[in-house]
Each structure stands twice: as structure tokens, then as C-alpha cells.
C-alpha positions as CSV (number, residue, x, y, z in Angstrom):
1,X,12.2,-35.3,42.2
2,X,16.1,-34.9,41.2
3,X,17.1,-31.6,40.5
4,X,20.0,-31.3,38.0
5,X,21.9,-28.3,36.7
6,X,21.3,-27.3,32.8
7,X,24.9,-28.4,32.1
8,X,24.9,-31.9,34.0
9,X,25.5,-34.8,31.5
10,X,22.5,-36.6,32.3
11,X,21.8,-40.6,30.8
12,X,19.0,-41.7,29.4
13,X,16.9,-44.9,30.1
14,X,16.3,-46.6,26.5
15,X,13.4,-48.9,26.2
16,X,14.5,-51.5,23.4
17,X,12.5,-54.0,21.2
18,X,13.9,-56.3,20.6
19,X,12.9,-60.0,18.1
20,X,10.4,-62.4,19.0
21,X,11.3,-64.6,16.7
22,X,13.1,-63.5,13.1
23,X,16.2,-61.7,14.0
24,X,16.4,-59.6,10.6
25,X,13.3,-57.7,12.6
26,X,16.0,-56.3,14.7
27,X,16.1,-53.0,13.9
28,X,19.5,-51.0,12.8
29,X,18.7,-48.3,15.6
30,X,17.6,-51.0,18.0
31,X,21.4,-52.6,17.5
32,X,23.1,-48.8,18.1
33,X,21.6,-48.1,20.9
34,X,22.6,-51.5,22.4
35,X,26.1,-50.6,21.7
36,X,26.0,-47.2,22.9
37,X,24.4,-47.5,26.3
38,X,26.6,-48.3,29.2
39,X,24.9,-50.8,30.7
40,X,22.0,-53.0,29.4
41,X,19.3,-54.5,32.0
42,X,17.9,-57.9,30.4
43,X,15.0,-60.1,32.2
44,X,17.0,-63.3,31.7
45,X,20.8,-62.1,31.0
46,X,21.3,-65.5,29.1
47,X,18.8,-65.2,26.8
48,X,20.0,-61.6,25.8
49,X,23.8,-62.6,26.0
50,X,22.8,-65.1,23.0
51,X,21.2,-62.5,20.8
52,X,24.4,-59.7,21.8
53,X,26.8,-62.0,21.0
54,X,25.4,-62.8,17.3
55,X,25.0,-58.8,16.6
56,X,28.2,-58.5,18.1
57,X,27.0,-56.0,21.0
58,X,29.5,-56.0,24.0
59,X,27.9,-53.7,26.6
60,X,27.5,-55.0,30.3
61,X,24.1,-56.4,30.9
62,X,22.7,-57.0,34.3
63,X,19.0,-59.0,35.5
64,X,16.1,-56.8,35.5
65,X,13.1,-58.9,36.7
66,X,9.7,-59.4,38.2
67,X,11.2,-60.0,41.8
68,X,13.9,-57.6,41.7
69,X,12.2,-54.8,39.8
70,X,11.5,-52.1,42.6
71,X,15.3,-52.4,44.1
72,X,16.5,-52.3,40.4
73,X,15.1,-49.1,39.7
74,X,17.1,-47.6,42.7
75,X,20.3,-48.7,41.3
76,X,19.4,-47.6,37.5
77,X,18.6,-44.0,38.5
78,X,22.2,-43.6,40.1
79,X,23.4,-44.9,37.0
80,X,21.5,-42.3,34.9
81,X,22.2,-39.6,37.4
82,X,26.2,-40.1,36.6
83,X,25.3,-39.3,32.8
84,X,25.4,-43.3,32.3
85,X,22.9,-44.8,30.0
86,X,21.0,-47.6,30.4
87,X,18.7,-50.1,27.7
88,X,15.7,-51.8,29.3
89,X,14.9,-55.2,27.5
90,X,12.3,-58.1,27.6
91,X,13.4,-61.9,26.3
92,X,11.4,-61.1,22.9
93,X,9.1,-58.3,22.2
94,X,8.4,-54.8,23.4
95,X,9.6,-54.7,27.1
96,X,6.9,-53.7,29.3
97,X,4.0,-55.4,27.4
98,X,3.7,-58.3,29.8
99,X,7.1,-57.7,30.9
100,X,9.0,-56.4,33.5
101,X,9.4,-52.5,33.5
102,X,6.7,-50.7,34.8
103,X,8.1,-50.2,38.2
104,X,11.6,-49.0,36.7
105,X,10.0,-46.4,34.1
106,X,7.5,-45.0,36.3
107,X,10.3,-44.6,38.9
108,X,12.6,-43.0,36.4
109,X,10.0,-40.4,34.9
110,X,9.0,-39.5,38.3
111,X,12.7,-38.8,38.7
112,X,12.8,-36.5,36.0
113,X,15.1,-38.4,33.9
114,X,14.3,-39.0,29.8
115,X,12.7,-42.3,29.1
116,X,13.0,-42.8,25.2
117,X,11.1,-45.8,23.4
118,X,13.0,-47.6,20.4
119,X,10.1,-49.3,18.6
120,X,10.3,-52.6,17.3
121,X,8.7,-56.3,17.3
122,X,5.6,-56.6,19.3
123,X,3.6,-59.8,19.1
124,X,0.1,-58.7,19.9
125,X,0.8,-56.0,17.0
126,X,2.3,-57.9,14.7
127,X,-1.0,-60.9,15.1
128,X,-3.7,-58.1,15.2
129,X,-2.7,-56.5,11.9
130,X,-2.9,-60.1,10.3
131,X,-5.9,-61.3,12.0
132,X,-9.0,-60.1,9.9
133,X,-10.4,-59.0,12.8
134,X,-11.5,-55.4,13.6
135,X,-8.7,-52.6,14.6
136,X,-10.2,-49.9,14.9
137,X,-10.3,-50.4,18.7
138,X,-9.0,-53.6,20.9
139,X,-7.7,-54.3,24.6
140,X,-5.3,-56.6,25.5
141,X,-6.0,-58.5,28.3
142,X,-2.5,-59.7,29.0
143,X,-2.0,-63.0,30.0
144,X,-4.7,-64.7,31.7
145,X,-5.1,-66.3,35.5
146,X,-4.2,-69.7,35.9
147,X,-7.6,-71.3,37.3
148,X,-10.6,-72.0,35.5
149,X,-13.0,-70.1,37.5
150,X,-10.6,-66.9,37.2
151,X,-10.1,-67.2,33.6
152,X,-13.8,-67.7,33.2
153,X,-14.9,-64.7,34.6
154,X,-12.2,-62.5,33.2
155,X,-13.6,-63.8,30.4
156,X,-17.1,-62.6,31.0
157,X,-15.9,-59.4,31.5
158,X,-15.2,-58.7,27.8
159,X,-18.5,-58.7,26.7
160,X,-18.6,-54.8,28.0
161,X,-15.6,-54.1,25.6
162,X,-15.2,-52.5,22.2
163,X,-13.4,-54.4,19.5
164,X,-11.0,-57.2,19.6
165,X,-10.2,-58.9,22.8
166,X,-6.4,-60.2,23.0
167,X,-4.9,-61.9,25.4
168,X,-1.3,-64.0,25.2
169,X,-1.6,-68.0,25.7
170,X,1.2,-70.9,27.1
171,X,1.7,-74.0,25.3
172,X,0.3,-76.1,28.1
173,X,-2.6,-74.1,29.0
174,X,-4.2,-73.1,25.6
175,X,-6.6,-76.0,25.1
176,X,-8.2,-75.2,28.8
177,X,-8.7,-71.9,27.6
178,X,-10.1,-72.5,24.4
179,X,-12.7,-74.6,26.6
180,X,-13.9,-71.5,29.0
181,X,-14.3,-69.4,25.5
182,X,-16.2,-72.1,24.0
183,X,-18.5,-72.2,27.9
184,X,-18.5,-68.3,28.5
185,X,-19.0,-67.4,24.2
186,X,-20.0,-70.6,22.4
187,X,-20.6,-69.9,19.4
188,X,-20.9,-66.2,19.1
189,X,-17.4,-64.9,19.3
190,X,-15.0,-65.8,16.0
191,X,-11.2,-66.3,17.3
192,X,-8.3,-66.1,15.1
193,X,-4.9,-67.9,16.9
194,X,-1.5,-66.6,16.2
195,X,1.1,-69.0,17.0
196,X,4.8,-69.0,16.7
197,X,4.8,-64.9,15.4
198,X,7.4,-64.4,13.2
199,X,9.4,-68.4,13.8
200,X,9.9,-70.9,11.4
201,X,6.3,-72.6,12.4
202,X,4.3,-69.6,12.6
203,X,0.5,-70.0,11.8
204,X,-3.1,-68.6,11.9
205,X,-6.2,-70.6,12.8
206,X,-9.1,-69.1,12.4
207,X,-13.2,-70.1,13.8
208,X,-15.3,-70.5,17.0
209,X,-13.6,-72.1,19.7
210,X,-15.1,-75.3,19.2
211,X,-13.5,-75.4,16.3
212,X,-10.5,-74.5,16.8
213,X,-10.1,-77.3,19.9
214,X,-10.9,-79.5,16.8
215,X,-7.9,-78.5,15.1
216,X,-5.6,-79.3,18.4
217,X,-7.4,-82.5,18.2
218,X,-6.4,-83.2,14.3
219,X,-3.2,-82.0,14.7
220,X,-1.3,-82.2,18.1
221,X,1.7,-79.9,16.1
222,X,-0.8,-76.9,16.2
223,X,-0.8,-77.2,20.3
224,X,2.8,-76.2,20.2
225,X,4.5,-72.7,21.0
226,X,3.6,-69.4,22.6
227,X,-0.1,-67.8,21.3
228,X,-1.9,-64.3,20.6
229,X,-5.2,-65.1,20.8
230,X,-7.6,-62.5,19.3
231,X,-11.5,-63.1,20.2
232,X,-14.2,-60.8,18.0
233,X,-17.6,-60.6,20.0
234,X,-20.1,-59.2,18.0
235,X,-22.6,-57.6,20.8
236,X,-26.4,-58.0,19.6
237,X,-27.9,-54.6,19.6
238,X,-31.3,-53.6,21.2
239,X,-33.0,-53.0,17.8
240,X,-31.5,-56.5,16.6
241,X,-32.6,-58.3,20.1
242,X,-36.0,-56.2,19.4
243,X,-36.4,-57.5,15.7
244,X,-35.9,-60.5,16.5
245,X,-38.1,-61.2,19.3
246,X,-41.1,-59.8,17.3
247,X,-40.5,-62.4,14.8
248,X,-40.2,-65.2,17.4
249,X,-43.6,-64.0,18.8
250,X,-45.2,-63.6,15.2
251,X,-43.9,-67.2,14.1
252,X,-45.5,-68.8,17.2
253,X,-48.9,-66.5,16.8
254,X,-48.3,-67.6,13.0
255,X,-48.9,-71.5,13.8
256,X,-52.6,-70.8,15.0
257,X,-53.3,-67.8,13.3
258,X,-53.9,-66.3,9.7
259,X,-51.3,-63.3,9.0
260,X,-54.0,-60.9,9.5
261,X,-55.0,-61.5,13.1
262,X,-51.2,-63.0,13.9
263,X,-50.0,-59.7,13.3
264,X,-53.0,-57.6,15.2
265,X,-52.3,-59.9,18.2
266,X,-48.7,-58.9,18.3
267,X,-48.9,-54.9,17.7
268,X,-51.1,-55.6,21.2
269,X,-48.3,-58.0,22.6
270,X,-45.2,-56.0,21.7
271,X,-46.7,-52.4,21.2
272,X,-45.0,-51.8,17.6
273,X,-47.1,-51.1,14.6
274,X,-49.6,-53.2,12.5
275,X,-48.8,-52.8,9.1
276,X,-45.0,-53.0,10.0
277,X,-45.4,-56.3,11.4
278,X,-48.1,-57.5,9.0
279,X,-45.1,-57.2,5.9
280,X,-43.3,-59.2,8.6
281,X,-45.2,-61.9,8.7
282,X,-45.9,-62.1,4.9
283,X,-42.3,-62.3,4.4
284,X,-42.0,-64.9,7.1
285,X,-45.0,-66.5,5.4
286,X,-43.7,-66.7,1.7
């Protein structure tokens, strides 16, 4: 851990949002800070030089990436230790979120230095909010392995989670995924597709898996761009599982059987009550 005197000018690492698509969703305290730092570390320098130059922003950047991550964050806490600044951002998006950064800001904390977060564009957000699908709890999966029998049983995994499921898709891998949700979910998960958040194209499909391959296969425009896919798995409960094996067992006792004696044979088979499953059957029966 540094140790620094109360009056040592000490800088700050900024992580900065920055647009994934619209650039009026820059925001005006996004664009200060830029300014204001003295040195700006960009996962691909080129593709930040582009969006500094049109907000005219002139601070030094340097590359901040997956392979040079751990000997970057060396260099970025000397900078910070001579009271010099420093913005941390991603090509689009909120940096860290399947992004470079994690090595950097858990290296900096540990170091005792501020780490300050200047909120902004986030695609998984800005899809989830849209999607019709639940809120209330979801887990982003990230982006997903490359191989079939990878993605397939990260896939599987999600049936032991709460809420929405969202994971981030490429262009030329989204119909092969759309294929292991249709084979690990059929038809029992709803999926809603954002693609192109926030760009000219941007749009929502919405339906099983199955259907939504349909979609690619009417219209080869919708296979185009970067995707948030969200996936809804409703979980069957045990009552529900419960309920509706009892009727599968009355409507098979109910092809042989009067309702009376239908529903005597399966309080014996399933240990519930009579009269309960005697309405059952009359219902089933009407």
C-alpha cells in the first residue's frame, strides 16, 4: 500500500463512459473530465482519437489493453502518484463491462489511490430497460465461449439463476447461438434481441429462439451488428410440476374409468386428497 502525506497532490484514476453508438449520449461531465485529465488510456487509441477529435478533447491518450493490462497499471499508478490524472476508456460503453480494466482498478484501489466512476452509456442497461423482460434481478453472462459444447453448457448453467440472463453476441456467431438456446431451452425460455443499441439500425426482436432464427432467415439485414441478448426462463415450480402431473395421471385413469373411481385410484397413486382431485377431474371432464 502507498503511503502519502495529507498535503501530497494526489491524481485520480477516472473511469469514463463513453457512446456506443449516438454521440449526443456523451455526457457534458463525461467530455470535462476528458479534458481535464492528463493523460487518457484508450483500448484502441484510434478509435478514441476519432471521438476526441470531434468533441475537440486534446489530452494524450495511450493503449490500455487485454495483453498489456497488468504492466499498464504499473505505469498509471506512477502517474497518479505525481498528482497526474488519468481517464480509463473502453471503444463504446462503460469500460470494464467486458472490457479491459479490472486488472488496472483493482491495482489502483489496492494502492490507495481514488477511483471515481463517470456514468454513462451502457449497452446491457440500456437493452434491459427496453426489453419487457423482468428487472427486478438479472446476471450478465458476458460474452459467451466460442465452441458449441462450451456455450451449451454455460448455457445450462442458467437455469439455477434468478431473472433475466444477458449475455453480448458477434455478428458472425449469433445464429450458432440462437441454435444451442433453441437445443438447451426450446421452447421455454422467451428471448428479446437488441441489436445496434442506440445506431442508426437499432432494433428489438422478440420470441423463442426458433423464432427468432426464423427472422435471420426472412431477413439477412437483422443478422447484422453487435447484440444484447436477454433470455427469460420461467422455472416450473414444484407445486406447478405437482399439479400437473396429477392431471396427467387423472386423464390417463380418466380413459378407463368413470370420474368417481378415476379419482379414488389417484388419491392412492399420488397420496393427495379425494374430493380435491374429484373437482379435478370434473373440470377436466366438462
Amino acid at each position: 500500500m502507498v503511503s502519502h502525506s495529507s498535503d501530497e497532490a494526489r491524481g485520480t484514476l477516472y473511469i469514463v463512459a463513453t457512446p456506443i453508438g449516438n454521440l449526443e449520449d456523451f455526457s457534458a461531465r463525461a467530455i470535462n473530465t476528458l479534458k481535464g485529465v492528463g493523460f487518457i488510456a484508450a483500448e484502441d487509441t484510434r478509435h478514441t482519437k476519432r471521438l476526441l477529435n470531434h468533441f475537440g478533447i486534446e489530452t494524450r491518450l495511450f493503449s490500455l489493453h487485454d495483453h498489456n493490462e497488468r504492466d499498464k497499471s504499473s505505469y498509471i499508478r506512477e502517474l497518479l502518484f505525481q498528482g497526474t490524472s488519468v481517464a480509463l476508456v473502453s471503444d463504446a460503453g462503460t469500460p470494464l463491462i467486458s472490457d479491459p480494466g479490472y486488472h488496472v482498478v483493482n491495482h489502483i484501489r489496492n494502492e490507495g489511490f481514488d477511483v471515481v466512476p463517470i456514468p454513462g452509456p451502457s449497452a446491457l442497461i440500456a437493452a434491459l430497460c427496453v426489453s419487457g423482460l423482468p428487472t427486478d434481478q438479472f446476471f450478465f453472462s458476458g460474452f459467451l465461449p466460442a465452441k458449441t459444447k462450451s456455450r451449451k453448457d454455460v448455457m445450462s448453467s442458467w437455469k439455477q439463476q434468478s431473472g433475466t440472463v444477458i449475455f453480448y453476441e458477434s455478428t458472425h456467431r449469433i445464429v450458432e447461438s440462437m441454435k444451442d438456446v433453441d437445443a438447451v431451452y426450446g421452447d421455454s425460455a422467451k428471448l428479446v434481441l437488441a441489436r445496434e443499441i442506440t445506431k442508426t439500425f437499432e432494433t428489438f426482436l422478440s420470441g423463442t429462439a426458433s423464432e427468432i432464427l426464423q427472422m435471420f432467415s426472412e431477413d439477412a439485414n437483422q443478422l447484422k451488428g453487435e447484440f444484447v441478448v436477454m433470455l427469460d426462463y420461467q422455472v416450473e415450480s414444484d407445486l406447478d410440476a405437482k399439479a400437473a402431473e396429477n392431471r396427467r395421471i387423472l386423464s390417463l385413469l380418466l380413459e378407463e374409468l368413470p370420474v368417481k373411481q378415476a379419482s379414488q385410484l389417484a388419491a392412492k397413486i399420488t397420496g393427495e386428497k379425494k374430493n380435491a382431485l374429484y373437482q379435478i377431474a370434473l373440470e377436466m371432464q366438462s
